[in-house]
Every structure is written in C-alpha cells, then in structure tokens.
C-alpha positions in Angstrom: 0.0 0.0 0.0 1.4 3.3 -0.7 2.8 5.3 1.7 0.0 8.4 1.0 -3.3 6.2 2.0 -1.6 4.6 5.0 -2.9 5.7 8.1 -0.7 4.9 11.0 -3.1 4.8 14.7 -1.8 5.2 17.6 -4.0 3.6 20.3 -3.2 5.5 24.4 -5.5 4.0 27.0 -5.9 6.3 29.4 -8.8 6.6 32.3 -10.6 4.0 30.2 -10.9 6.2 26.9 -9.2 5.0 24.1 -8.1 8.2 22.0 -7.4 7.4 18.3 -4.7 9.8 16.7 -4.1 9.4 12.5 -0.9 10.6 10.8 -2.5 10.4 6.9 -1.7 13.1 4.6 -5.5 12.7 4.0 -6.6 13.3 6.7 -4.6 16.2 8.0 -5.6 18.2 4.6 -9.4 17.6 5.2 -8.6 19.5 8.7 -7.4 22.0 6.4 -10.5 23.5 4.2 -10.9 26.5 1.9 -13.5 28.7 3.7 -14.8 30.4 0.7 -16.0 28.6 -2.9 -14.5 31.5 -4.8 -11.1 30.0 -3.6 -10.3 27.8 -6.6 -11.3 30.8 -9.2 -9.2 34.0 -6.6 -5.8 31.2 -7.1 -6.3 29.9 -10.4 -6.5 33.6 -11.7 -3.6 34.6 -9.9 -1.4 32.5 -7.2 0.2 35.5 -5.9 -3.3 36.4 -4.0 -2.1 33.6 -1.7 1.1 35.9 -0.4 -0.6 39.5 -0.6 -4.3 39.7 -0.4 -6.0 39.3 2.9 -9.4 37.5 1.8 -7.2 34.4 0.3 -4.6 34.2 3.2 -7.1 34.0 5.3 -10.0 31.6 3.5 -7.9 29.6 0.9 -5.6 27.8 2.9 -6.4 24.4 1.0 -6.2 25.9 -2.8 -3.1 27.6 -1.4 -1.3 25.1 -0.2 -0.7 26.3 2.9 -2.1 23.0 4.9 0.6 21.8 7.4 3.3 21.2 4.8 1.4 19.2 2.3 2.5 18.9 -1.0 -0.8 18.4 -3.5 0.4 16.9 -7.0 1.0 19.0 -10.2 -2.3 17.4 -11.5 -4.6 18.8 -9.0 -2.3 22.1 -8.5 -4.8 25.6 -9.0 -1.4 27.7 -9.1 -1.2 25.6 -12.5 -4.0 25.9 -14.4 -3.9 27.4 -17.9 -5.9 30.8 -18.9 -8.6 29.1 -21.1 -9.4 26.2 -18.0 -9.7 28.8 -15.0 -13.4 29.1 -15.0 -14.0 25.4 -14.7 -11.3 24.6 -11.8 -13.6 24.5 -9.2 -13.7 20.6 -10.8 -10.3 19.8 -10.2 -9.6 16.8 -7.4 -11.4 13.7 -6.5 -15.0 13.5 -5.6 -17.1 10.9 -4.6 -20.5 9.7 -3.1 -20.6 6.0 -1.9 -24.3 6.0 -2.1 -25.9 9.0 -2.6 -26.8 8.3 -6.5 -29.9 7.7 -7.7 -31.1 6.7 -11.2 -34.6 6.1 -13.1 -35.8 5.4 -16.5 -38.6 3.5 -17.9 -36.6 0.3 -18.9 -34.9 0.0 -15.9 -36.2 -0.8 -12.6 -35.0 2.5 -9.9 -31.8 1.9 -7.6 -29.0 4.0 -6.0 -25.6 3.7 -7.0 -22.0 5.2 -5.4 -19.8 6.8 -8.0 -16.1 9.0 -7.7 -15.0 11.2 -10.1 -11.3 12.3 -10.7 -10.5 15.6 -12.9 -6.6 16.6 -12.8 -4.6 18.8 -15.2 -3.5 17.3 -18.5 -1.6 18.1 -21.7 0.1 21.2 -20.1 2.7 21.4 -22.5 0.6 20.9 -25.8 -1.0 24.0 -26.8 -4.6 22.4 -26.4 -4.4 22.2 -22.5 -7.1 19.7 -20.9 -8.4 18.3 -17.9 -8.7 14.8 -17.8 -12.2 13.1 -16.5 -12.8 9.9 -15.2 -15.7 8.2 -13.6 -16.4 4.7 -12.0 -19.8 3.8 -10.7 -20.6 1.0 -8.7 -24.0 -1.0 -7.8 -24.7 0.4 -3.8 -25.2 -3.2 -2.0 -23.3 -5.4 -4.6 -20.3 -3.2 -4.5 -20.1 -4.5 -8.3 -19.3 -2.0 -11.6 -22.1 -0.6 -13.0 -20.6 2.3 -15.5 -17.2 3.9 -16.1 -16.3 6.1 -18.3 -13.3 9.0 -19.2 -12.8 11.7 -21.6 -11.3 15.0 -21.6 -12.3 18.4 -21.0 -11.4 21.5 -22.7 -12.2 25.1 -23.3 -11.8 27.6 -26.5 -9.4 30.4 -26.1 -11.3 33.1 -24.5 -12.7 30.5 -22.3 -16.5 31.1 -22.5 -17.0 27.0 -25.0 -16.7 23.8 -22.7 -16.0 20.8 -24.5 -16.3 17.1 -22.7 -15.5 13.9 -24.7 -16.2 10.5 -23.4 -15.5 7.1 -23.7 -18.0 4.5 -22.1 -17.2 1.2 -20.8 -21.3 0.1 -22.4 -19.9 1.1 -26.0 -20.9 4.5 -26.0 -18.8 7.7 -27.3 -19.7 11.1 -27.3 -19.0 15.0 -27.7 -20.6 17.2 -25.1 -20.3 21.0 -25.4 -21.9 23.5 -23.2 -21.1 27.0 -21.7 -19.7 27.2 -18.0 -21.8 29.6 -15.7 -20.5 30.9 -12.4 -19.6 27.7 -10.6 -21.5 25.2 -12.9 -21.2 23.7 -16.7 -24.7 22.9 -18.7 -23.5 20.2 -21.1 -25.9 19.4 -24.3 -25.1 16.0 -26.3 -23.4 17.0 -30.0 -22.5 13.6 -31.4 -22.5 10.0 -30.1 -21.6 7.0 -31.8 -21.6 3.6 -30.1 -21.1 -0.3 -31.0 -23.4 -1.6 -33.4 -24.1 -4.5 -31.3 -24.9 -2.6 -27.8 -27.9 -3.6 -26.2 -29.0 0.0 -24.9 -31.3 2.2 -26.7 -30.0 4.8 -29.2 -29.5 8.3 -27.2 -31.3 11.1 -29.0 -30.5 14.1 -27.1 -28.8 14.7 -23.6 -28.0 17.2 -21.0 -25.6 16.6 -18.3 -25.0 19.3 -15.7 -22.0 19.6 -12.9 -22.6 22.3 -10.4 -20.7 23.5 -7.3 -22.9 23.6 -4.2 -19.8 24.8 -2.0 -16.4 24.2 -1.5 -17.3 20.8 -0.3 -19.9 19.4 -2.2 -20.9 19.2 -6.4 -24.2 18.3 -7.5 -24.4 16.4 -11.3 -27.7 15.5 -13.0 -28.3 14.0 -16.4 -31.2 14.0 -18.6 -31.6 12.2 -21.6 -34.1 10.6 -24.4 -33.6 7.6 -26.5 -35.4 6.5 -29.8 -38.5 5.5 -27.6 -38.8 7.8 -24.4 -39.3 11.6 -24.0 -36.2 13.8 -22.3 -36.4 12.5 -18.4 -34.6 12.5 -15.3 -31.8 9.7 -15.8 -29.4 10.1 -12.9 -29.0 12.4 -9.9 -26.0 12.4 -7.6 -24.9 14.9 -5.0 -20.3 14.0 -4.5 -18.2 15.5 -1.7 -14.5 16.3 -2.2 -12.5 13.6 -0.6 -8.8 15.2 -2.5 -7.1 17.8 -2.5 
C-alpha cells in the first residue's frame, strides 16, 4: 500500500478512553479546508493572492497550499491551471459519493448507486491544455461496476465553450459541449456513436450538468431521451471532495 493512503493509529489508553490519533496526509488536509467557494477561481487567476491579499490568506488555505506542509500533486495544483481552463477549476480533485446516486428510466427498474469522479490537469505542454475526467460507478449493495467512463475536458481560447469527450465502458462515445456559468457547466449531447451491437437504446438528445454547491460538495444531473422515451430525469447524484 502506498505510503500516501496509509494511516498509521496510535491507540493511548488512558482513564478508560481509548483516543485514536491518524498521521495520513489525508486526513490532516481535510482539517485543512478553503473557507470560501471562490477560492479555486481568486488562485487559479492569480497565485500571488495567496502571499498578498487578505481575503485568500485567510480563507484559501487548501487551494493555497498552505495545509501543514502538504504537497498536492502537479495534476490537481490551481497555481497551474492554464488561462482558457480557469473558470472550470472549481472541478479539479477527487470526488465521490458511496451511495448517494440515484437513477430512473422506464426500462430499468430504480436503484441508487456510489460513483467517484477524478478531474486533474493534462496536456500542459501541448497547446490544447485539458483536464482529464474519469468516472467509475458501482452498484450500492453489490459493491459491483455498473458504469465507467473517461474523456477530456477543454475550453476555447477566451474560455466562455466547454468541451467534454467520453469514452464509455457500455460502448458509448460522445462530444458534449456547453457553456460554464459561475460555478456550474450545462452540457448538451453534440455527437454520439456507439457499437453496433450494444444492447442499450439509441440516445437522442442529452444534458448533463455539474454544479458546485460549496467548496465541499458538487451536484451532477443528467437528462436524456432515447429513440422511444421523452427527455427524463436519468441520474442524480450529489459528490463531496474527498482530494485535495
């Protein structure tokens, strides 16, 4: 096991209470939160702030680094991020929900599902800078894969175009583009293509929407219509950040 997820415990008995004290990186930087949800935008912009202005010395201590000596990798640094990708950084890190998903359709029976997602920093030195998506969702009780999928996210030049493509472990590929808004992104399907022997129903149109609740938690719906059923309510899913 690497040396980053090992927790080490240290167990003192003393007058019968049993204290429990945890030397993972992990868990020291979720101690260690940004105060404000403007954090990721005020260091992404400009990661000076974190030296001279008050408001981010004081709020941002995650998105600045400043958390007990932590180091948080290139991929998920915000002093990193390209011009174009600054407006969708508050997506950067790990998220995840271990059972808080929820999904419906009329060819499917309902059930709840737990799903992370990972977006880091990609392609830095090419001059189409990304972030790089990945998602893996798993069946709640079963603890069994039910969907994964990863793509790439990019923005035009003057940064007001999102572009999402996906590859999907059912067969499915697609182009998503949509226009960021504050602290969330309102996808809208452009093209899909998929195997010509997949069992699901051909998608007709799709929206899929990622939107920043705090600095803790993101909210992602998705809505969608196939060759037989009206746009509805496919899945719903609330994350929290578990990194940085």
């Amino acid at each position: 096991m690497s040396t980053i997820l090992l927790s080490l415990f240290i167990l003192i008995s003393c007058n019968n209470i049993l204290f429990i004290q945890s030397s993972s990186p992990y868990t020291k930087l979720k101690k260690c939160q940004d105060k404000d949800m403007s954090c990721y935008l005020q260091v992404a912009e400009d990661p000076s702030r974190c030296e001279k202005e008050d408001f981010v010395m004081k709020n941002c201590l995650k998105s600045c680094q400043k958390c007990d000596g932590l180091i948080i990798p290139p991929e998920y640094d915000l002093k990193k991020v390209p011009p174009n990708l600054k407006r969708i950084a508050f997506l950067i890190g790990k998220w995840r929900s271990d059972f808080g998903g929820k999904a419906d359709f009329p060819t499917i029976p309902r059930f709840t599902y737990g799903e992370e997602l990972d977006f880091k920093l990609a392609n830095l030195n090419t001059t189409h800078p990304s972030l790089n998506y990945t998602a893996f969702a798993w069946e709640q009780y079963e603890e069994i894969e039910l969907h994964s999928e990863t793509g790439y996210l990019t923005m035009n030049s003057n940064g007001t175009r999102v572009a999402l493509t996906t590859v999907m472990s059912n067969g499915f590929a697609t182009v998503e583009e949509g226009k960021e808004n504050g602290n969330s992104i309102e996808f809208r399907l452009k093209r899909i293509g998929r195997v010509n022997f997949s069992r699901d129903l051909p998608v007709r149109r799709m929206t899929r929407t990622w939107m920043l609740m705090n600095e803790t938690f993101l909210e992602s719906n998705l809505v969608m219509s196939t060759a037989t059923h009206p746009m509805i309510l496919h899945t719903s899913i609330t994350y929290e950040k578990i990194f940085p």
